[in-house]
C-alpha positions in Angstrom: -59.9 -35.8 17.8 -60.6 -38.4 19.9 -60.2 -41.2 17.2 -56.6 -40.0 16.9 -55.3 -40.2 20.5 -55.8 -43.5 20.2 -53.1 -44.4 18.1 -51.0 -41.4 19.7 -51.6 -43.1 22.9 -50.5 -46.6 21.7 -47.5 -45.6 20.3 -46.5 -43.9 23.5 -47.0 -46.8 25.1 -45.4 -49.2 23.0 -42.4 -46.9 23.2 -42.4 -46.7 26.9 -42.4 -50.7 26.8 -39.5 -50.8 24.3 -37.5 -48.3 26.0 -38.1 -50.4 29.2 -37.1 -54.0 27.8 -34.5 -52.0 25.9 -33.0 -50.9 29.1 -33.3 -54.4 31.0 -31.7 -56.1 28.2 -28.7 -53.4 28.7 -28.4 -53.2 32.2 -28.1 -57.7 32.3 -25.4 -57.2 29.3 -23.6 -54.5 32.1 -24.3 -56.9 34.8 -23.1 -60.5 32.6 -20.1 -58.6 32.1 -19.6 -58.1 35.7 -19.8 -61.9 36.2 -16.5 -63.5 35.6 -15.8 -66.8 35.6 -12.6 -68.3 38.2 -11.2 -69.1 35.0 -11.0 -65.6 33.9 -10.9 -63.6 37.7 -7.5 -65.9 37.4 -6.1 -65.0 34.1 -7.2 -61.2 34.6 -5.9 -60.6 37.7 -2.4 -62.2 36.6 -2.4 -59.9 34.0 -3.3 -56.9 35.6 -0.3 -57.8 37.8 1.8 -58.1 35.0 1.1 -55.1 33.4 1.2 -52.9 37.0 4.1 -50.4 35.9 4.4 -47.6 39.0 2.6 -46.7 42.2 2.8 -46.1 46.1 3.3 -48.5 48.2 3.2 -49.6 51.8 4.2 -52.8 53.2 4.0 -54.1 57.1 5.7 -57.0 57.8 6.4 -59.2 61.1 8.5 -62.5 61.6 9.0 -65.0 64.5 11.6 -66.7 64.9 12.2 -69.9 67.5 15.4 -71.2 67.2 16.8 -74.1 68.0 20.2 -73.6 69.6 20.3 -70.2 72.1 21.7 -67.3 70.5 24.7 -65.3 71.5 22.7 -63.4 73.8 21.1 -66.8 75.1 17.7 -66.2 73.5 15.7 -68.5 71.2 12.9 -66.7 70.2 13.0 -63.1 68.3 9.8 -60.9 66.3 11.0 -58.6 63.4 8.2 -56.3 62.2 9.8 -54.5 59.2 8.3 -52.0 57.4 8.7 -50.3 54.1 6.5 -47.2 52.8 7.5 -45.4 49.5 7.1 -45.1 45.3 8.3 -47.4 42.6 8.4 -47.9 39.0 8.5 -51.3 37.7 9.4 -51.2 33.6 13.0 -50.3 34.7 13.0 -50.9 38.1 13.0 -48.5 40.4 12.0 -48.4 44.3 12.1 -45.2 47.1 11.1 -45.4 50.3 12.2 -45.1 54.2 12.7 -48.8 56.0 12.0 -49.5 59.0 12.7 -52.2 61.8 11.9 -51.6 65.3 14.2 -48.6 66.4 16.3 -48.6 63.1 15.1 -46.3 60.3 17.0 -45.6 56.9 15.9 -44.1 53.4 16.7 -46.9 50.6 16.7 -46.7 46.6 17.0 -49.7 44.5 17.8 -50.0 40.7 17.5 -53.4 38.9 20.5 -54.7 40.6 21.8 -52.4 43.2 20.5 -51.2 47.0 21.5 -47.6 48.5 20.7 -47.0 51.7 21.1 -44.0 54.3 20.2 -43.5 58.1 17.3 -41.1 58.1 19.3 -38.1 59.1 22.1 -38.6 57.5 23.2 -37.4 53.9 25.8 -40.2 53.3 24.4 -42.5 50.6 26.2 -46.5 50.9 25.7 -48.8 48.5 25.2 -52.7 49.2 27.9 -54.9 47.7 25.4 -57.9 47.0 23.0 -57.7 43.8 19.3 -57.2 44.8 18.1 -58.3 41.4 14.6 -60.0 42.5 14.9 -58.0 46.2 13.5 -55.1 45.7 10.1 -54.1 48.1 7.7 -54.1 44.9 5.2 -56.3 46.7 5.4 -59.2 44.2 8.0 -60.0 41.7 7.3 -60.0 38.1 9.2 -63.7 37.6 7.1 -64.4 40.5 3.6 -63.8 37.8 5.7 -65.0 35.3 6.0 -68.5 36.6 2.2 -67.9 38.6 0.6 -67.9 35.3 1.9 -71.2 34.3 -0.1 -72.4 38.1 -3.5 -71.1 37.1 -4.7 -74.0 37.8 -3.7 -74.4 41.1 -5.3 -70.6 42.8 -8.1 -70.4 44.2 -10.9 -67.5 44.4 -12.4 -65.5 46.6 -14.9 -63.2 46.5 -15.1 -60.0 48.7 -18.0 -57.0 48.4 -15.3 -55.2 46.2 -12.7 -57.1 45.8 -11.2 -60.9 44.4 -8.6 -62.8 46.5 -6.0 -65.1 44.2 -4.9 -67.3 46.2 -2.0 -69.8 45.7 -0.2 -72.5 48.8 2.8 -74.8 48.1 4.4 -77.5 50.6 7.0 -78.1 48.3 10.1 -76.9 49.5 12.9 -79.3 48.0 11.4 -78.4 44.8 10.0 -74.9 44.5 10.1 -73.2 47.5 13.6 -73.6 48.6 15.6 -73.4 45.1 13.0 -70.1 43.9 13.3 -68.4 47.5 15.0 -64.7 45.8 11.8 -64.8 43.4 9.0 -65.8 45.9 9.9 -63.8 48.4 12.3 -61.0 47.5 9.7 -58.4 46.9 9.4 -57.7 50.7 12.4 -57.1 53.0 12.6 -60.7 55.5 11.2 -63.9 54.7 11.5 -67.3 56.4 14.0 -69.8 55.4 13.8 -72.4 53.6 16.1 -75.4 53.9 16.3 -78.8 51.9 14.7 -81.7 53.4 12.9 -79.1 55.8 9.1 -78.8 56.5 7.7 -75.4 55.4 4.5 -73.8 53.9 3.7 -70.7 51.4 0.3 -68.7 50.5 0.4 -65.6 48.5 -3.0 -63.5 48.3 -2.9 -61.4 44.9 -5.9 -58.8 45.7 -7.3 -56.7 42.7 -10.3 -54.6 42.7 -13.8 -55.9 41.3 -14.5 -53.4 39.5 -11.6 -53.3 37.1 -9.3 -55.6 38.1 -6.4 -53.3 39.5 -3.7 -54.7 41.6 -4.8 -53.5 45.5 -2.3 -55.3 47.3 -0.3 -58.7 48.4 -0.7 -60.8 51.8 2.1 -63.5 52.3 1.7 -65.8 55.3 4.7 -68.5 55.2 6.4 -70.8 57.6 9.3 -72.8 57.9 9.9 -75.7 60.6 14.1 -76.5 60.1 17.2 -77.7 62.6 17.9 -74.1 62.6 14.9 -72.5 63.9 10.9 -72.5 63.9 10.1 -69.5 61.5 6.3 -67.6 61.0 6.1 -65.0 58.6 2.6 -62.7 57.8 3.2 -59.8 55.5 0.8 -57.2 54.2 1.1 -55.2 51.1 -1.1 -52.3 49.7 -0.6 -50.0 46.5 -2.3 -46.7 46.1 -1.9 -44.3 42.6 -1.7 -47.4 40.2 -0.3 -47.0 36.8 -0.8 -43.2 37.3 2.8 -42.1 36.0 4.3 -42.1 39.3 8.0 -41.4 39.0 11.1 -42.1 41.5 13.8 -39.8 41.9 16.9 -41.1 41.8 18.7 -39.6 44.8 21.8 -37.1 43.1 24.8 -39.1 45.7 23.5 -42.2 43.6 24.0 -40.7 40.3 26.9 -39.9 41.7 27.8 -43.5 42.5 26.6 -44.6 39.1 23.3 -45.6 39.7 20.0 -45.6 37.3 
């Protein structure tokens, strides 16, 4: 009896050390897969942008402005903090929410092209005469990722407990900041200005999650130094309920009005 615990015994063990090596082996494939290169953090997170079709959002912005010549009312210097909370679907486009800016407060829907807008407690639905195609407050414009993923070169990474900043500056504002201003920075309500021949600066943060690369959110922290005025911008974007089949309604006056 004795003879043939042995071999029971052995085998027991050898399992027990196969199971263990087999477990090791699994949890560094789990863990290699878990360590991305910049390379790929970069190309995955553009993607996941890409491919980020509806959600909440909430967006908190604030601009200072020193200008050059006095105003009407005589002053130089002014701070907007707009702010924009509400739902959108990207793939068409479509964007709900209630605006903000200091005491003013309105409900606005946008389509592809068109902006309606209503004081809060009012029923009246007007709608803008200018096209808002690239201005809609979706955070970050898909011709914006469009032309970011022929930069991948040029963002940089970091790395936060749970999440990855992509992070991409640019000085260049005969070239690309001032003639692409709608795409760069239509997807939030006020920018700075860019002028030719005019000193100014851009950075975009694209946040996505570790874990699976979903879009969290969009910083924007611009300025613009012109004969017109001295302009700082810092703009903060999160998303909540990604790609979870969130749907806008289109408000009924705006069907009305012959909007999508």
């Amino acid at each position: 009896m004795l003879n043939m615990r042995k071999p029971i015994l052995l085998l027991v063990g050898l399992l027990a050390v196969a199971s263990l090596v087999g477990c090791q082996q699994e949890s560094g494939k789990k863990g290699d897969s878990k360590e991305l290169s910049q390379e790929q953090i970069i190309d995955k997170g553009l993607q996941a942008f890409e491919h980020l079709k509806d959600g909440k959002i909430k967006l908190e912005s604030k601009i200072e402005r020193e200008f050059s010549e006095p105003r009407s009312d005589g002053s130089t210097h002014t701070v907007y903090t707009p702010t924009f909370e509400g739902s959108f679907e990207l793939k068409p486009v479509r964007v709900r929410g209630l605006y903000t800016n200091g005491d003013m407060s309105k409900e606005e829907y946008y389509d592809a092209f068109h902006k309606y807008s209503r004081p809060k407690d009012s029923s009246e639905w007007e709608m803008s005469l200018s096209s808002q195609e690239n201005h809609q407050p979706v955070g970050v414009n898909q011709e914006a990722i469009r032309f970011f993923q022929t930069q991948k070169d040029k963002f940089e990474v970091t790395k936060k407990k749970d999440e990855y900043i992509l992070t991409y500056k640019s000085k260049d504002v005969n070239h690309l900041l001032e003639p692409n201003d709608d795409v760069l920075q239509g997807a939030f309500p006020l920018g700075v200005s860019y002028f030719e021949d005019s000193e100014g600066s851009y950075q975009i943060d694209l946040i996505v999650s570790k874990d699976n690369l979903t879009p969290l959110g969009v910083t924007y922290t611009c300025t613009s130094d012109s004969s017109f005025a001295k302009e700082k911008l810092t703009c903060r974007i999160t998303y909540s309920k990604q790609n979870t089949g969130v749907q806008v309604e289109v408000p009924e006056a705006v069907e009305k009005l012959g909007g999508i």
